[in-house]
C-alpha positions as CSV (number, residue, x, y, z in Angstrom):
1,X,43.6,15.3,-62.2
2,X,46.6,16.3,-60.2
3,X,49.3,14.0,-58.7
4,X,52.5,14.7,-56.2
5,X,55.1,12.3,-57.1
6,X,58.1,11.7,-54.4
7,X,61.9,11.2,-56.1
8,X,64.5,9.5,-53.3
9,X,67.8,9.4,-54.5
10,X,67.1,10.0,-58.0
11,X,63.9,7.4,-57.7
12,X,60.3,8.1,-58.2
13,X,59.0,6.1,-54.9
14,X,55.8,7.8,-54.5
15,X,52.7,9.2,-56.7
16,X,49.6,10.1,-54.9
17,X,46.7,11.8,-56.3
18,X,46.9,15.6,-54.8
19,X,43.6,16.4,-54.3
20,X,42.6,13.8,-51.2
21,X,39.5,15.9,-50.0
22,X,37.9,13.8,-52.1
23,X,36.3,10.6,-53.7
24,X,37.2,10.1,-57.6
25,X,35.8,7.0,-58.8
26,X,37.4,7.4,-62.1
27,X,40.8,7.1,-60.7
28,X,40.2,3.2,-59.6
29,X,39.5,2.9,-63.2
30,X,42.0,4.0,-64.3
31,X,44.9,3.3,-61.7
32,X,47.3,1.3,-63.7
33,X,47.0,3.6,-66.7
34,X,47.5,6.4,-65.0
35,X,50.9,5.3,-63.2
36,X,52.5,3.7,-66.1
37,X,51.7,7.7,-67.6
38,X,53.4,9.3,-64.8
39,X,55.8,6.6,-64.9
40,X,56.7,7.1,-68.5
41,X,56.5,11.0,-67.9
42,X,59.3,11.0,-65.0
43,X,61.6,8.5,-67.0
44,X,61.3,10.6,-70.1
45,X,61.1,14.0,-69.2
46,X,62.4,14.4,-65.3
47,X,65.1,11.7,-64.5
48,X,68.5,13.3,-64.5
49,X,67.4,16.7,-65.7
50,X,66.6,18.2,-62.3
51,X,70.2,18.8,-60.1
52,X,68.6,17.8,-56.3
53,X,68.3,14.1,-55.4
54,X,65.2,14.2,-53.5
55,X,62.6,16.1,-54.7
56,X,58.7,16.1,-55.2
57,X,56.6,17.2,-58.2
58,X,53.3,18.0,-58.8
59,X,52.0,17.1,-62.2
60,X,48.4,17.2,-64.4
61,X,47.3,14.4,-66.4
62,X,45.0,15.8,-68.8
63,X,41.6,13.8,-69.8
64,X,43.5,12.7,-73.2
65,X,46.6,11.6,-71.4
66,X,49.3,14.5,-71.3
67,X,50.8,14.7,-68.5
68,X,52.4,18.1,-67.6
69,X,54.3,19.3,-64.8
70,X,52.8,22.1,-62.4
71,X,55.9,22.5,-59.8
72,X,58.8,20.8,-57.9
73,X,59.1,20.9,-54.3
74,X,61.4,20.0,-52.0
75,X,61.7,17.0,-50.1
76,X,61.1,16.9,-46.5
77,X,59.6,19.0,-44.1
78,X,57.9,22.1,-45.7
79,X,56.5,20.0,-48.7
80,X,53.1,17.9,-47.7
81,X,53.2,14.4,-48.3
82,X,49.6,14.4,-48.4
83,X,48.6,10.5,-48.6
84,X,52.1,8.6,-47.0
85,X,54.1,9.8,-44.6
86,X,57.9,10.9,-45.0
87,X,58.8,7.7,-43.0
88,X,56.7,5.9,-45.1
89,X,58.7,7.5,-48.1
90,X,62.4,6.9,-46.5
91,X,61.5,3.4,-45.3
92,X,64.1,1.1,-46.9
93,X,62.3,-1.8,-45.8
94,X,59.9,-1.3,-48.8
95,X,63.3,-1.9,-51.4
96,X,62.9,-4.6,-54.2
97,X,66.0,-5.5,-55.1
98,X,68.0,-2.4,-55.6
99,X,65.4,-0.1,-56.1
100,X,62.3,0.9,-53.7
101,X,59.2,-0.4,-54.2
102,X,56.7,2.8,-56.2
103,X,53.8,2.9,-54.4
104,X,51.0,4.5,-56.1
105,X,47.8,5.9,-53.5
106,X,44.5,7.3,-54.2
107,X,41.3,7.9,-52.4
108,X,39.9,4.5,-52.8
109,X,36.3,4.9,-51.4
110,X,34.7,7.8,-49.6
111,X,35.9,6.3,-45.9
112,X,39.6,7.3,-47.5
113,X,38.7,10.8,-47.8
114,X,40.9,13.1,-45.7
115,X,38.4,16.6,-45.2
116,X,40.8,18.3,-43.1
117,X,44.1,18.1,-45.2
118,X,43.3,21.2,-48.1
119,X,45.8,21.8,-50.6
120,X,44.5,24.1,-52.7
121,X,47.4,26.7,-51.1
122,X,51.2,25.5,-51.3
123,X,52.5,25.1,-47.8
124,X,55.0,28.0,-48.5
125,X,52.3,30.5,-48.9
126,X,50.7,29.8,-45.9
127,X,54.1,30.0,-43.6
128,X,54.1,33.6,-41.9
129,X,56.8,33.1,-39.6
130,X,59.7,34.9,-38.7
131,X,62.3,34.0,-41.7
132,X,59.8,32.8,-44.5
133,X,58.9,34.3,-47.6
134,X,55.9,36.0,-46.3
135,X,57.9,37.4,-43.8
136,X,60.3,39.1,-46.0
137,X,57.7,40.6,-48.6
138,X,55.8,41.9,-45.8
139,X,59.2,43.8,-44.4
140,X,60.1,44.7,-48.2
141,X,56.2,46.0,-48.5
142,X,56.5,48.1,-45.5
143,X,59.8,49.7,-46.6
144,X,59.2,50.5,-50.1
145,X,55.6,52.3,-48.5
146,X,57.8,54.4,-46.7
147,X,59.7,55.2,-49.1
148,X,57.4,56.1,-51.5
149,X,54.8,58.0,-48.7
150,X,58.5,60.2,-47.6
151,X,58.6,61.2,-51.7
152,X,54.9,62.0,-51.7
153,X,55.4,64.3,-48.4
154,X,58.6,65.6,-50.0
155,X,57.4,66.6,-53.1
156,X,53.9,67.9,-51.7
């Protein structure tokens, strides 16, 4: 099962289970376990080794208990927060002593279940707009076409 975990200031804050189109049953069974996992995993393996602050990752716990990283994101805006909010995330209110509060959601029935919120595409791909990454292969595409179509007619 995947899982997007939200890092504030160099704290994990957040873990949410990725996939929210749907009902997992399993994962009330196994809630605790699998947060202590993902716990463990960003103490041991992410804290302090990635430069930025705020961040998010996405990570895999496999059915024997690995847990491996698929890809960071960045906080904010272009990255989907998929079961909180980033108001939710930022809210200083939820701090326990000097640390926020993790909060750890799934899909805990099939009422929780958010059908119009897919993820099976990172937010990036899907931006065409002026400026993105789409945007810039497309131009680069078009060009090196071009080029190659004005060697073809030159050589011909």
């Amino acid at each position: 099962m995947e899982f997007r975990c939200f890092v504030l200031n160099k704290l994990l804050v957040g873990i949410c289970q990725r996939e929210v189109t749907n009902f997992y049953p399993t994962l009330l069974e196994r809630k605790s376990d699998l947060k202590a996992m993902i716990v463990d995993f960003f103490v041991e393996e992410v804290k302090g080794k990635f430069r930025s602050e705020s961040f998010t990752f996405d990570v895999y716990v496999t059915k024997d208990g690995r847990v491996k990283v698929l890809d960071f994101n960045p906080w904010g805006a272009s990255t989907l927060p998929l079961m909180f909010s980033w108001d939710e995330l930022e809210d200083e209110s939820r701090e326990e002593g000097d640390e926020l509060e993790l909060e750890f959601r799934i899909v805990e029935s099939r009422c929780g279940i958010r059908p119009g919120l897919k993820t099976a595409v990172p937010y990036d791909y899907l931006d065409t707009s002026p400026g993105s990454g789409w945007d810039e292969f497309f131009k680069n595409a078009d060009v090196e076409l071009k080029r190659q179509v004005s060697l073809t007619e030159a050589g011909a």
